[in-house]
FILO-267860 format. One line per 2 residues: number of its first residue (from 0); their letters; for each residue x, y, z of N, C-alpha, C, O. Coordinates in Angstrom, 1 decimal. Layout:
BEGIN
NUM = A = X Y Z X Y Z X Y Z X Y Z; ...
end
This chain:
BEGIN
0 = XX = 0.9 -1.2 0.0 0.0 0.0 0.0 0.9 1.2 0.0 2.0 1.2 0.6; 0.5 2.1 -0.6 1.4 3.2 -0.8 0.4 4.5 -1.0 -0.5 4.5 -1.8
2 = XX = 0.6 5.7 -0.2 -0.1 7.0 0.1 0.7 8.2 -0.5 1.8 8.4 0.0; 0.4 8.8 -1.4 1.0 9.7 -1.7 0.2 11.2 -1.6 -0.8 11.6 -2.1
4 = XX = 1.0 11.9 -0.8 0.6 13.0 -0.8 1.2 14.5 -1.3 2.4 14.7 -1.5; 0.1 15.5 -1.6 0.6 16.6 -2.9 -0.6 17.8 -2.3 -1.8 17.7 -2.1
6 = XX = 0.2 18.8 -2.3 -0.6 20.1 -2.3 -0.3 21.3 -1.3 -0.8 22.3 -0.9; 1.0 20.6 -0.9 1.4 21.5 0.3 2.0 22.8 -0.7 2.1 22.8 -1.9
8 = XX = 2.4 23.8 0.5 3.3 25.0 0.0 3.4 25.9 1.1 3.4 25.6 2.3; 3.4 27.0 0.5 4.0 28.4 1.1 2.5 29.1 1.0 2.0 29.1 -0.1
10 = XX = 1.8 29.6 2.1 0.7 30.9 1.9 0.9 32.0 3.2 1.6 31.8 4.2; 0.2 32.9 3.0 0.1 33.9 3.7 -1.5 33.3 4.9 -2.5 32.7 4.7
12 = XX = -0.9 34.0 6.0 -2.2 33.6 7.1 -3.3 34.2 6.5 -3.3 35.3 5.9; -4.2 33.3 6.6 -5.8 33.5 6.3 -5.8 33.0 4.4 -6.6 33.6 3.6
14 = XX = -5.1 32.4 4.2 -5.0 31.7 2.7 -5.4 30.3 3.1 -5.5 29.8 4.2; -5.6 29.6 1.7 -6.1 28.6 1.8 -5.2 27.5 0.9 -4.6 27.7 -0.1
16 = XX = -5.3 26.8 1.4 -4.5 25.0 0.5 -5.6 24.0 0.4 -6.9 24.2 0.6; -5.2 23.2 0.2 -5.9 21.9 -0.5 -5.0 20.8 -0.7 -4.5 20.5 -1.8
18 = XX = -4.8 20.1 0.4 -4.1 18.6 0.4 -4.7 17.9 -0.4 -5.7 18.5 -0.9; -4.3 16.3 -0.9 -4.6 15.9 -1.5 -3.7 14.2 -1.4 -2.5 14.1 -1.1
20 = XX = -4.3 13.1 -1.6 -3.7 11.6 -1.1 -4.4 11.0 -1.7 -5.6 11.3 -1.7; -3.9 9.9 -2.5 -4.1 9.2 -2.9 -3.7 7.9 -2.7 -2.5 7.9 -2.9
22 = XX = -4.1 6.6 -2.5 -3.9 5.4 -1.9 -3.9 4.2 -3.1 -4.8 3.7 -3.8; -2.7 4.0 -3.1 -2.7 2.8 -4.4 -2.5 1.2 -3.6 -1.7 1.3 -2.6
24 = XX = -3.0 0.1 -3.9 -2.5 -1.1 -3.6 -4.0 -2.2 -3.1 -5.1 -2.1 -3.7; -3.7 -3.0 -2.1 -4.4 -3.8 -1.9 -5.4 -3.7 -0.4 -4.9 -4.2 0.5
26 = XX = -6.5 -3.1 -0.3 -7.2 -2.8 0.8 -8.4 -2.8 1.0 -9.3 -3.0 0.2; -8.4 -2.5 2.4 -10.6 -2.6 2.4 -10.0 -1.3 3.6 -9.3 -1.6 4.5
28 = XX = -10.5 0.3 3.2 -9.9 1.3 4.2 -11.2 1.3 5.1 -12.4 1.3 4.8; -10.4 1.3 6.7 -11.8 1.7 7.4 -11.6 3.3 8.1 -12.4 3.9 8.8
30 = XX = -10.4 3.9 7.9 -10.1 4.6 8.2 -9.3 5.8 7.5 -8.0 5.7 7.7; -9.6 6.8 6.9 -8.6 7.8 6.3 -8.4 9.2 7.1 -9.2 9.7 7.9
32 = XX = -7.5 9.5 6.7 -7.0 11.1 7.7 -5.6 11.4 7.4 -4.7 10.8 6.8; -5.8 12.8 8.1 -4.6 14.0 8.0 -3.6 13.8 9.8 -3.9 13.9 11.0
34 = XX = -3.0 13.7 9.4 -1.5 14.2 11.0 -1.0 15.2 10.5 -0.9 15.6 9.3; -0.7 15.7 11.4 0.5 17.1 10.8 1.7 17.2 12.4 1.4 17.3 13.6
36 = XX = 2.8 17.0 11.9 3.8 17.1 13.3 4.7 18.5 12.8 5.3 18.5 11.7; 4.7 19.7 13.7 5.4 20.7 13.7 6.8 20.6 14.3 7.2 20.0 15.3
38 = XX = 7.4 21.1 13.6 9.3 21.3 14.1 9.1 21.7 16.1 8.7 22.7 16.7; 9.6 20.4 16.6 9.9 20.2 17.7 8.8 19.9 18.8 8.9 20.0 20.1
40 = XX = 7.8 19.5 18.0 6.3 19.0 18.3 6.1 17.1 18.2 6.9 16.3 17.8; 4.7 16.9 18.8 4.5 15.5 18.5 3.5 15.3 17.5 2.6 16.2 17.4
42 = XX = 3.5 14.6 16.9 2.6 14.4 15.9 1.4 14.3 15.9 1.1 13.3 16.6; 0.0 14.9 15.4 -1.3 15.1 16.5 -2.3 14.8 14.8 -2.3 14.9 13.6
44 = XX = -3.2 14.3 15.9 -4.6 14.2 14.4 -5.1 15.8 14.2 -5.4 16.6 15.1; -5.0 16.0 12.8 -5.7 17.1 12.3 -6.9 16.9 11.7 -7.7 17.8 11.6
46 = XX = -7.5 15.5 11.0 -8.9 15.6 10.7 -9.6 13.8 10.4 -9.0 13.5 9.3; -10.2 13.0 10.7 -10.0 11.8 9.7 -11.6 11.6 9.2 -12.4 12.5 9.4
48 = XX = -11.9 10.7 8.8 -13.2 9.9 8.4 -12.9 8.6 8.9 -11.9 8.0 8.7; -14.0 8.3 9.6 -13.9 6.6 9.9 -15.1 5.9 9.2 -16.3 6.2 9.5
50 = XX = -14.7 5.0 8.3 -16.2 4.0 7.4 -16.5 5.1 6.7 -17.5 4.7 6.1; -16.2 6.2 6.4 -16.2 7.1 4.9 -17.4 7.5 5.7 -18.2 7.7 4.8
52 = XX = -18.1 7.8 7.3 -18.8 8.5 7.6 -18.9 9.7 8.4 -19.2 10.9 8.2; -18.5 9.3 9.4 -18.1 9.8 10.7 -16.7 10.9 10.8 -15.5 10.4 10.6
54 = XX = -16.7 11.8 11.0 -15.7 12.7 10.7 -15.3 13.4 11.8 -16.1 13.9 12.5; -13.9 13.6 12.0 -13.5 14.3 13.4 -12.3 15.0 13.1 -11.5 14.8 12.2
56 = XX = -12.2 15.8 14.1 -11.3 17.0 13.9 -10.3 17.5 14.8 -10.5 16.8 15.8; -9.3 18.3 15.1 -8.8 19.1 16.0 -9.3 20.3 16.5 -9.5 21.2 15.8
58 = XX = -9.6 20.4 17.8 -10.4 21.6 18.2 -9.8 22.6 17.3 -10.5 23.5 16.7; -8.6 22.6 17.1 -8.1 23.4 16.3 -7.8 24.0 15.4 -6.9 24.8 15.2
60 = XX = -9.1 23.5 14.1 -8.8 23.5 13.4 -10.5 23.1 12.6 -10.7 23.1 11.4; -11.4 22.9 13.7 -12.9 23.0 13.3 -13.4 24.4 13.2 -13.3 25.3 14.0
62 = XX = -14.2 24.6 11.8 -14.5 26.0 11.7 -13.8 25.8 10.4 -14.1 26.4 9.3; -12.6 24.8 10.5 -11.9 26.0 8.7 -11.5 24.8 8.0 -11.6 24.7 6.8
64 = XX = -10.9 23.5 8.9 -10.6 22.7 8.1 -11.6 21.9 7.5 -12.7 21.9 8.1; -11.6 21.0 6.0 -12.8 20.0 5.6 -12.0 19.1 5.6 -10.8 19.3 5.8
66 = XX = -12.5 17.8 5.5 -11.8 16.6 5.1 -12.7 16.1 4.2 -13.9 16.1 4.4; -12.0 15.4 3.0 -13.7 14.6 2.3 -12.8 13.1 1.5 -11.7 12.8 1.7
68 = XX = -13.5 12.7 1.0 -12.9 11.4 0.2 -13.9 11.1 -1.1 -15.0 11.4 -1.4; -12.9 10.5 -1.6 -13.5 10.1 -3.1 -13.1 8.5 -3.5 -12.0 8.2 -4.0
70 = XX = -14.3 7.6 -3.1 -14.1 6.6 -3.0 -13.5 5.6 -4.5 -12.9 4.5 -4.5; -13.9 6.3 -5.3 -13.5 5.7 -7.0 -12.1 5.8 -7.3 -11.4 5.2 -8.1
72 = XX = -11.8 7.0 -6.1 -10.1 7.1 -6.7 -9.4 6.8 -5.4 -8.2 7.2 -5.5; -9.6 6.3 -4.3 -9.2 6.2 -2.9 -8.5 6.7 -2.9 -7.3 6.5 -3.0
74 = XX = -9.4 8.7 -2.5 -8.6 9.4 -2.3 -8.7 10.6 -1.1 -9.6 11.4 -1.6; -8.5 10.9 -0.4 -8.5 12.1 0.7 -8.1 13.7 0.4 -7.0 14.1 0.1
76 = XX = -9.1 14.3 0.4 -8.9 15.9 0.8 -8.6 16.7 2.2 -9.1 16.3 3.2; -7.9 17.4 2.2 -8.3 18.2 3.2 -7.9 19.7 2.6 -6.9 20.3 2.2
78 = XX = -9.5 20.0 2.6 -9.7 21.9 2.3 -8.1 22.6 3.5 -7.6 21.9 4.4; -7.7 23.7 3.1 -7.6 24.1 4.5 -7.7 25.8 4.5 -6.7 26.4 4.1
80 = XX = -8.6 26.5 4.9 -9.3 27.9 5.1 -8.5 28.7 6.4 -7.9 28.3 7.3; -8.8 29.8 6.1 -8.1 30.8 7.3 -7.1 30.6 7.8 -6.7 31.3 8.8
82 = XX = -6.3 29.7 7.2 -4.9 29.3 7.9 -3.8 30.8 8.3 -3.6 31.9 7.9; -3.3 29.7 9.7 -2.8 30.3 10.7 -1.7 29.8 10.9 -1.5 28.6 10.8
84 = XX = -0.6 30.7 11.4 1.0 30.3 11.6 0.9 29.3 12.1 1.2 28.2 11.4; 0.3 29.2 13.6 0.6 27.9 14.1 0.5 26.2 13.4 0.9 25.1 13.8
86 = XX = -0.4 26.8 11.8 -1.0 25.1 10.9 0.7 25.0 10.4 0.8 24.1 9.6; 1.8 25.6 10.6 2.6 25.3 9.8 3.4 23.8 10.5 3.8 23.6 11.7
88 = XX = 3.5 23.1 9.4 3.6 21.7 10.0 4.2 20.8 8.3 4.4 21.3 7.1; 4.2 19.6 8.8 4.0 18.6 8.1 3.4 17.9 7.9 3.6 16.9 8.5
90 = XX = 2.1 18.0 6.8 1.2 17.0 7.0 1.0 15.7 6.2 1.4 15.7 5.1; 0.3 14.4 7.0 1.1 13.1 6.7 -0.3 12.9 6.3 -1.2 13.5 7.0
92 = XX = -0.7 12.1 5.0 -2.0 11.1 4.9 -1.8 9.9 6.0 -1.0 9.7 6.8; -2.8 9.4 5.8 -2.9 8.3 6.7 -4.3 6.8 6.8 -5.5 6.7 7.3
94 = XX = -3.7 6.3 6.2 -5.6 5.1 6.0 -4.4 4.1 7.2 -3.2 3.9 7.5; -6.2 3.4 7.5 -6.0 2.2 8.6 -7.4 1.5 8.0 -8.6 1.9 7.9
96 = XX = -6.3 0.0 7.3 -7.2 -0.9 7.0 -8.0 -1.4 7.9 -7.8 -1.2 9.1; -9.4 -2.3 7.4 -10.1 -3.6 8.7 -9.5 -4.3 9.4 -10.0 -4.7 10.4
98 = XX = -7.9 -4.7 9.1 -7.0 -5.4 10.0 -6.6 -4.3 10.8 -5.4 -4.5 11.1; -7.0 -3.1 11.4 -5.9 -2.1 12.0 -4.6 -1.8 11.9 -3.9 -1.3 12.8
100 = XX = -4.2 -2.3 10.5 -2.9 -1.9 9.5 -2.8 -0.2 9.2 -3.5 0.3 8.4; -2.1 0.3 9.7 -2.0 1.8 9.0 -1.0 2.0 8.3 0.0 1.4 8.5
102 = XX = -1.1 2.9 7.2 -0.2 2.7 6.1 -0.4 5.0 5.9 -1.4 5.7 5.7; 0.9 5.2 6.0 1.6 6.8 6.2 1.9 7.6 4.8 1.9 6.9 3.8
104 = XX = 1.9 7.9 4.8 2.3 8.8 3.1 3.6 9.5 3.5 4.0 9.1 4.6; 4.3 10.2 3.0 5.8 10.7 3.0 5.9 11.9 3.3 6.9 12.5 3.2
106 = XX = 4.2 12.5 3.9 4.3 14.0 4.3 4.6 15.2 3.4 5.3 15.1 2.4; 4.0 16.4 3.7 4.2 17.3 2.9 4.2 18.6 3.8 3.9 18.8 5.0
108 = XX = 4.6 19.5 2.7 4.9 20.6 4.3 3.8 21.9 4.0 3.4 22.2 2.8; 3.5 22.5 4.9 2.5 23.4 5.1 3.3 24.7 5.6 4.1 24.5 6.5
110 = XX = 3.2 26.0 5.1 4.4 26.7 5.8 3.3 28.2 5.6 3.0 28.7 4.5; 2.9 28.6 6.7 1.7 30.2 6.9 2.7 30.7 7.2 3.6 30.2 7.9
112 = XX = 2.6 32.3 6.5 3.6 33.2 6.9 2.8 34.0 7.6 1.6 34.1 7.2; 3.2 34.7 8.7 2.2 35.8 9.2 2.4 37.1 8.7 1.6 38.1 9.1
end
């Protein structure tokens, strides 16, 4: 299984991105989402879907972040709106098969200037 992720960059606070992951290989996902770990931080949930229904977030980040998926192309969004210095991070895809297998993407970087 292999996650690739694309859409990071450089924006000014209160600009907007659009992550983006796509999942190639052999699975049944019961779980997709965003992590993001900041320089000299631990690595924290920023948003997931569980069973492509149920949706949860970081207090932090409810209000601006979306997360969505597109099941035809096993794939993950995450909008991201009003962004704020502190979102600057690295953010990781992330699916967890029916066996509780999680499988990481290679991360991408998120960088708000204030």
């Amino acid at each position: 299984v292999q996650l690739q992720a694309s859409g990071g960059g450089l924006v000014q606070a209160g600009g907007s991105l659009r992550l983006s992951c796509s999942a190639s290989g052999s699975f049944v996902i019961s779980t997709l989402g965003w992590y993001r770990q900041a320089p000299g931080k631990q690595r924290e949930l920023v948003a997931m879907i569980l069973r492509g229904e149920t949706t949860r977030y970081a207090d932090s980040v409810k209000g601006r972040f979306t997360i969505s998926t597109e099941n035809t192309a096993n794939a993950v969004y995450l909008q991201m709106n009003s962004l704020k210095s502190e979102d600057t991070a690295v953010y990781y895809c992330y699916l967890e098969d029916v066996y509780s297998v999680e499988y990481w993407g290679q991360g991408t970087q998120v960088t708000v200037s204030s």
